[in-house]
Structures are given as structure tokens and as C-alpha cells.
N, C-alpha and C positions, 0 to 999 in steps of 0.2 A: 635353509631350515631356520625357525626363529629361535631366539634364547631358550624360550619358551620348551618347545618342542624337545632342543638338544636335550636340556635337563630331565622331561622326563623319559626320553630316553636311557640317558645314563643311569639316572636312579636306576630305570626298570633292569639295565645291562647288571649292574649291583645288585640287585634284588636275589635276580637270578644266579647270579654268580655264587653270592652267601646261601641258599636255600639248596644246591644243588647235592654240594658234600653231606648238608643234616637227613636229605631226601635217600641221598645213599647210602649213610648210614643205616637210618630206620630201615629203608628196604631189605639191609643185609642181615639183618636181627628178624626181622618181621618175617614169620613163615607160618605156614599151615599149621606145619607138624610144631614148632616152637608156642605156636598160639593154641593150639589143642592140647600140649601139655597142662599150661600155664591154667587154662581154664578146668582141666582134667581136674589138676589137683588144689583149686580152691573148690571145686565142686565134692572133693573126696569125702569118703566118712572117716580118714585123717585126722579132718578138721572138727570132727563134730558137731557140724550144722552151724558154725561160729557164729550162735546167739552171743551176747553181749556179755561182758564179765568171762566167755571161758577162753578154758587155755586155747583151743579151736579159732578162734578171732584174734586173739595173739600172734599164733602162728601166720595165719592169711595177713594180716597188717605188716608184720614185720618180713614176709616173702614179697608184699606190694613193694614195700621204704627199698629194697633190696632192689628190684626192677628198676624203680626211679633211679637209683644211684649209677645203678650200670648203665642207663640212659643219658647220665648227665645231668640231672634235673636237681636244679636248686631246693633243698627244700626252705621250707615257706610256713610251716606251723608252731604252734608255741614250743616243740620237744623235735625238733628236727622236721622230720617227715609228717610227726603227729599233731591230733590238734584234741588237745581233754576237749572235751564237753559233759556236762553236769543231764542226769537224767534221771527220773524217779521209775522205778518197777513196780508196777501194783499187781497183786496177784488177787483177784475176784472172790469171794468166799460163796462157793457154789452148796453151803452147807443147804439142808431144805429144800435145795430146788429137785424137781420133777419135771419129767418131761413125758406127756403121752398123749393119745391120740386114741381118736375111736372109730370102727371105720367098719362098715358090716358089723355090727353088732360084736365086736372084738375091741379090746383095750389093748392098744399095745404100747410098752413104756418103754424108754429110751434105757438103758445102760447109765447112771451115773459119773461111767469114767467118759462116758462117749459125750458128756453136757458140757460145754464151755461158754464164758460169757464175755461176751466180746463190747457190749457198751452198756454196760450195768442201769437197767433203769426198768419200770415198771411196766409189767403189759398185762390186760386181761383179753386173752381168747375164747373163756365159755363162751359160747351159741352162735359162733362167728362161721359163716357159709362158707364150705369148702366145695 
């Protein structure tokens, strides 16, 4: 066999060697019922939908950093596990707006809680073919 070859042999012999133990580790952590928890309760209403800012999102990050930890996992963010990042909330001013339709000779108007505005910009729909 040439140099060549041995080498990557052995590497490959190594490779396998180091990957086997982390393979059976994860395998023995790794389960159905352990993975169906885990997603159970970052799906809970526990959490409270863990939009941004609540305590609900707190919890889920700091049950993820916890996972990591008991996996072994370096963390790697500016705060341990974590990583700040900067973001702006704008919340839409739906004051004014209307929403209806006419349709058979009938007006029918939207609910005002039920109007939200998702990319704030100008539309005209009078006379537009439905």
C-alpha cells in the first residue's frame, strides 16, 4: 500500500474512532419521547407565544443555553449562550382605517380589531374588478 493510502486510512481509522463515543452519546440523549417533550414545551402556552421582550422567550432561551450545556456545547455568544442584538418594534397606527367590501348589493365592513397592517403603504381599490 502507498504512503499515500496508509495515511488516509488511518486518518479515516481516527476519524471513526473520535466520532463513535459523541455518536453514542447523542444516540443515548436522543429519543422520541425526550424530543417530543422538549418541543412540547417550547410549543406550551407556558411560554406565552415567546414574542420578543417577554418573560415566555426568556424562559425558552434559557431551557435551549441548558440543552447546550448538558450536551457539552461551547458557548460562543457575547453573554455565554447568548447573543444581544439590537431591534426596533413598530406598532402600525390602524387609527382611520376601514376595511369593506361590497358584494350583492350588501356592504360588508371588517371588525376594526380584526384590521392589521402588515407593510404600511398606500392602496386605492375603488372600481377594481373582482
Amino acid at each position: 500500500m502507498s504512503d499515500r493510502r496508509s495515511c488516509v486510512a488511518v486518518l479515516a481509522t481516527c476519524a471513526g474512532a473520535q466520532t463513535i463515543p459523541l455518536v453514542e452519546q447523542i444516540a443515548g440523549r436522543l429519543t422520541a419521547n425526550a424530543l417530543k417533550a422538549d418541543v412540547s414545551f417550547l410549543a406550551s402556552d407556558a411560554l406565552q407565544g415567546r414574542a420578543d421582550t417577554s418573560p415566555g422567550l426568556q424562559v425558552a432561551a434559557e431551557f435551549i443555553a441548558a440543552q447546550f450545556r448538558r450536551a457539552g456545547l461551547e458557548p460562543v455568544g457575547d453573554d455565554g449562550y447568548f447573543q444581544t442584538a439590537e431591534f426596533t418594534s413598530v406598532t402600525p397606527n390602524t387609527e382611520g382605517v376601514e376595511l369593506s367590501f361590497e358584494t350583492g348589493g350588501k356592504t360588508v365592513v371588517a371588525d376594526t380589531k380584526a384590521v392589521g397592517v402588515l407593510d404600511p403603504a398606500e392602496l386605492e381599490l375603488k372600481g377594481v374588478p373582482y
